[in-house]
C-alpha positions, -999 to 999 in steps of 0.1 A, spaced: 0 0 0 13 33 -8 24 52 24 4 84 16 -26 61 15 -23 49 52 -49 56 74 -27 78 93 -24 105 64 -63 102 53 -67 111 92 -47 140 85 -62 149 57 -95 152 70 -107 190 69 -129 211 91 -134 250 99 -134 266 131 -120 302 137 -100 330 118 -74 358 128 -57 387 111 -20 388 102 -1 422 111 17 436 82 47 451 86 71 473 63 96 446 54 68 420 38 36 420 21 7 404 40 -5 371 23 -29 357 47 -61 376 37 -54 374 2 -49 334 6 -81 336 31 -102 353 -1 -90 331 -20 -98 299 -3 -132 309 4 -142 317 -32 -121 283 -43 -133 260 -11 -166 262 -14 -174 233 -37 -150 216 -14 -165 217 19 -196 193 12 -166 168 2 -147 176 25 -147 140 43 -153 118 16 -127 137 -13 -90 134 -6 -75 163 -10 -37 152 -23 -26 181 -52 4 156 -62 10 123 -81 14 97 -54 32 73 -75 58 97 -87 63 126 -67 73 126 -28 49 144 -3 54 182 5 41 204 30 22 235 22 -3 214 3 -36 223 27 -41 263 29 -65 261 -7 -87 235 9 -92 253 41 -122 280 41 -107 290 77 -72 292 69 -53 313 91 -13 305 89 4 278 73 31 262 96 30 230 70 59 252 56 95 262 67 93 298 48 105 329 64 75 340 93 81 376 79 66 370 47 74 383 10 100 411 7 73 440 -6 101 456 -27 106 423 -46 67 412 -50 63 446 -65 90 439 -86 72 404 -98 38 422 -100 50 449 -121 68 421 -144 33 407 -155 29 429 -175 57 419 -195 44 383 -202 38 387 -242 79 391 -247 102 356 -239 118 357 -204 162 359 -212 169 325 -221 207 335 -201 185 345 -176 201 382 -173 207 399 -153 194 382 -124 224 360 -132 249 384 -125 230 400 -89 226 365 -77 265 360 -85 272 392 -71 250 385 -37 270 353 -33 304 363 -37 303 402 -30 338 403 -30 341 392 -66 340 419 -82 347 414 -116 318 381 -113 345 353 -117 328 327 -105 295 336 -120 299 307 -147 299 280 -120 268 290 -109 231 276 -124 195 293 -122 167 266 -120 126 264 -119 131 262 -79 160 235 -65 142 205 -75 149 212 -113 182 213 -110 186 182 -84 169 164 -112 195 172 -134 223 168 -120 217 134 -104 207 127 -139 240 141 -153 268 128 -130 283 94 -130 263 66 -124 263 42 -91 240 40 -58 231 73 -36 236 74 0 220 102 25 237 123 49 242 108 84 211 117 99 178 106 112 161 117 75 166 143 56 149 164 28 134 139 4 137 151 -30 171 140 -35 159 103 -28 130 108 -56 154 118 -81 176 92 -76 145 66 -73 138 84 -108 169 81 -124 170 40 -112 199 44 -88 202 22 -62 197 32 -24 224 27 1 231 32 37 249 60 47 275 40 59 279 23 22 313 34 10 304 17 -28 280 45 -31 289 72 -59 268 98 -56 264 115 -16 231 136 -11 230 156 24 212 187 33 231 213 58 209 228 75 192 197 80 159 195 73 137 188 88 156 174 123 175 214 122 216 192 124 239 213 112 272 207 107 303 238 108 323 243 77 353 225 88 328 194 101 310 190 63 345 192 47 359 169 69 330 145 63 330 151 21 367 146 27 356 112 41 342 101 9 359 77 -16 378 90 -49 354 93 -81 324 102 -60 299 135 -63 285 146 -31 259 177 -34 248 194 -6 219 219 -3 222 245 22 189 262 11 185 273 50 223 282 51 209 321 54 192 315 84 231 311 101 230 351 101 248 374 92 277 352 87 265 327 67 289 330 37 323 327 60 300 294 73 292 281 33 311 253 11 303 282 -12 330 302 -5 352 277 -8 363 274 -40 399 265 -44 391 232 -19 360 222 -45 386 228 -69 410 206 -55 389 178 -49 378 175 -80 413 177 -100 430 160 -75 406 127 -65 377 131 -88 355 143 -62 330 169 -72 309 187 -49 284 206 -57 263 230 -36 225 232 -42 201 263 -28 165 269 -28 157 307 -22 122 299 -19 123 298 20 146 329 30 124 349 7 93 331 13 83 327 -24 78 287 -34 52 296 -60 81 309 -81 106 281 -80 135 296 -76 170 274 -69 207 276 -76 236 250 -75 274 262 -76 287 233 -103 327 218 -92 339 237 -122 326 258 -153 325 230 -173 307 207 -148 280 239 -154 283 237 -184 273 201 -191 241 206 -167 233 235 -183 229 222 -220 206 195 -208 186 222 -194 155 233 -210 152 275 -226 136 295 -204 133 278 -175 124 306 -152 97 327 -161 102 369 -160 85 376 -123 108 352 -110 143 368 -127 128 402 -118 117 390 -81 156 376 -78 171 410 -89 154 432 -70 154 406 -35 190 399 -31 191 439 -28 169 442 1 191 439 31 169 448 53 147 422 51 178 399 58 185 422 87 147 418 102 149 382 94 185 374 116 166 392 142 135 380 147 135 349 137 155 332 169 129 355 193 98 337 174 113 307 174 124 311 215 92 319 221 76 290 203 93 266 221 88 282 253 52 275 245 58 235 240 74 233 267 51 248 289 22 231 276 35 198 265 65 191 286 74 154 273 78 170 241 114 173 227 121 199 204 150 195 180 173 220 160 190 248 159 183 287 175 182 303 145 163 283 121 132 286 107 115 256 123 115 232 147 116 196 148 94 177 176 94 146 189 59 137 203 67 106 219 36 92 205 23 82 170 -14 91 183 -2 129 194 15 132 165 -15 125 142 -37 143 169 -17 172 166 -19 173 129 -53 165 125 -64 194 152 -43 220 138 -55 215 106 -91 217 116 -80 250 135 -68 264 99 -31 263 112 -19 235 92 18 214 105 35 191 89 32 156 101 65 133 100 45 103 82 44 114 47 79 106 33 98 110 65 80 78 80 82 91 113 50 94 129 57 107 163 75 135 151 57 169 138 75 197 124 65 234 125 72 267 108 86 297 132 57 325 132 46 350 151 35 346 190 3 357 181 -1 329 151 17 303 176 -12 315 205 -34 296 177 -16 265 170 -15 262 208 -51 269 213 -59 242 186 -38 217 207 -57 224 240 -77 189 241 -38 178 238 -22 193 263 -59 193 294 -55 160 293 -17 156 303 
């Protein structure tokens, strides 16, 4: 039986409608929520009668792996989505604007080089170069998973291995499924292609620089590890000094020395809080590495809103600023809140990170907690789907105020500890 047609996941997707609450805007993001809210109640409408009996799955359960974020259209009481690991701040305004405006540029093609967005993503990552030299390393994609698809579908071929932890991000595993490579045990040092995600998610490990290149150093000769540090940002302001992007010359090494090519794989859909623009980057071993990804690539890739969001977000530093500095108080704060209401909880990751990881201690609370907090229009993320861990739940960092909901959806949980 497919695992996303277990009895545990039709539980939690089972839909209902109690309250609603407002979202305070404020001037570094654009307030979503009651445009989402609009939406779903002119869309949800010819839902609710099948609510119970319709399951409400917007993927292909034979091919693609489960996601969160999947609920909010089939709630007509959606309030906040904590399905999601996106930043609690929102959309950058300056950058939506940026999108908005672009629509009205949809009768010419996008830039098949996709210029200049190129260049001010180069130029965000490496703000020291100047003169954009390692600009032809790096590759713009329709969100990460386009380009994890391609690459594991370029390099050599052999069995994949994960990262050593508990689970990890699953895309990476459907590729490889995809592409008919074998799966391995982390341990498996026959494996030729190394797939780890640092930050981890969902459990929020994280290894230092010198740990992860100490571990790829680990790895056999004629090997490609890639490793996605789409929550790298989240670090802080520091996050470069703390990212195997900076690190050219050692990529380079590896790669003429033993044959062993890292690449490093980013989806900026998270730190900007924009997934329904797809937009990811990998930094390839070498220009021609990039080069061979990029002519399997198909023109036009990313549509013009998402170049013109790119450009005009990797200017807005102070979104970054309000994002290293509230997001560890939110994310305090929320775990103050589990701990004071359901103290045999244990939370997992790290301060800064836009999530957090909890172990339940109980396959029945975990789909409990799911089930209520979608009823209470504050969808979570369950750890069933794809992680196959069903005591754990993870949620996005938000707002006190949104958290006082989750909470409140949670109190037949936590009267009866």
């Amino acid at each position: 039986m497919c695992m996303l047609s277990s009895p545990l996941t039709h539980e939690i997707l089972r839909c209902a409608c109690p309250h609603q609450n407002e979202r305070p805007s404020s001037r570094f993001y654009v307030d979503l929520t009651q445009l989402q809210r609009n939406f779903c109640i002119n869309t949800s409408r010819s839902y609710r009668s099948m609510a119970e009996t319709t399951k409400t799955t917007v993927w292909d359960e034979t091919t693609q792996t489960f996601h969160g974020g999947q609920d909010w259209k089939f709630l007509n009481n959606f309030v906040e989505d904590f399905s999601v690991t996106t930043n609690g701040l929102g959309t950058p305004a300056s950058a939506l604007q940026a999108a908005t405006d672009a629509v009205h540029t949809i009768h010419h093609y996008p830039p098949a080089d996709f210029q200049p967005a190129l260049s001010h993503l180069s130029a965000f990552l490496w703000p020291q170069d100047k003169a954009l030299a390692n600009m032809p390393l790096l590759l713009l994609g329709n969100g990460a998973s386009e380009l994890i698809d391609l690459v594991i579908r370029s390099v050599p071929r052999g069995g994949m291995r994960v990262g050593p932890n508990m689970t990890q991000y699953k895309e990476y595993e459907r590729s490889a499924a995809a592409d008919d490579r074998e799966m391995l045990a982390s341990s498996d040092a026959t494996a030729k292609l190394t797939c780890l995600v640092n930050p981890n998610n969902p459990t929020g490990d994280y290894m230092s620089l010198a740990e992860i290149k100490a571990y790829i150093e680990t790895c056999p000769d004629n090997h490609t590890v890639i490793v996605d540090e789409s929550m790298q940002p989240w670090v802080g302001p520091h996050w470069r000094d703390d990212s195997l992007i900076k690190e050219r010359a050692w990529v380079k090494h590896l790669s003429d020395t033993r044959k062993l090519d890292v690449w490093i794989m980013t989806s900026w859909t998270k730190i900007w809080s924009c997934t329904g623009l797809r937009i990811g980057s990998v930094v390839a071993p070498s220009a021609q590495h990039a080069a061979n990804i990029k002519r399997k690539q198909v023109p036009w890739s990313l549509n013009s809103m998402a170049l013109v969001f790119l450009s005009a977000v990797v200017r807005d530093d102070a979104y970054l600023q309000e994002t290293w500095r509230v997001t560890p108080v939110w994310r305090a704060h929320l775990v103050a809140e589990l701990k004071k209401h359901f103290p045999t909880w244990v939370v997992h990751g790290k301060p800064y990170l836009s999530w957090v990881w909890v172990d339940t201690k109980s396959v029945e609370t975990g789909v409990r907690a799911t089930a209520l907090a979608k009823q209470h229009g504050v969808p979570i993320r369950h750890g069933e789907p794809g992680y196959k861990l069903p005591a754990f739940i993870r949620l996005a960092v938000r707002k006190p105020e949104q958290v006082a909901l989750l909470v409140d959806a949670w109190k037949p949980i936590w009267e009866q500890q």
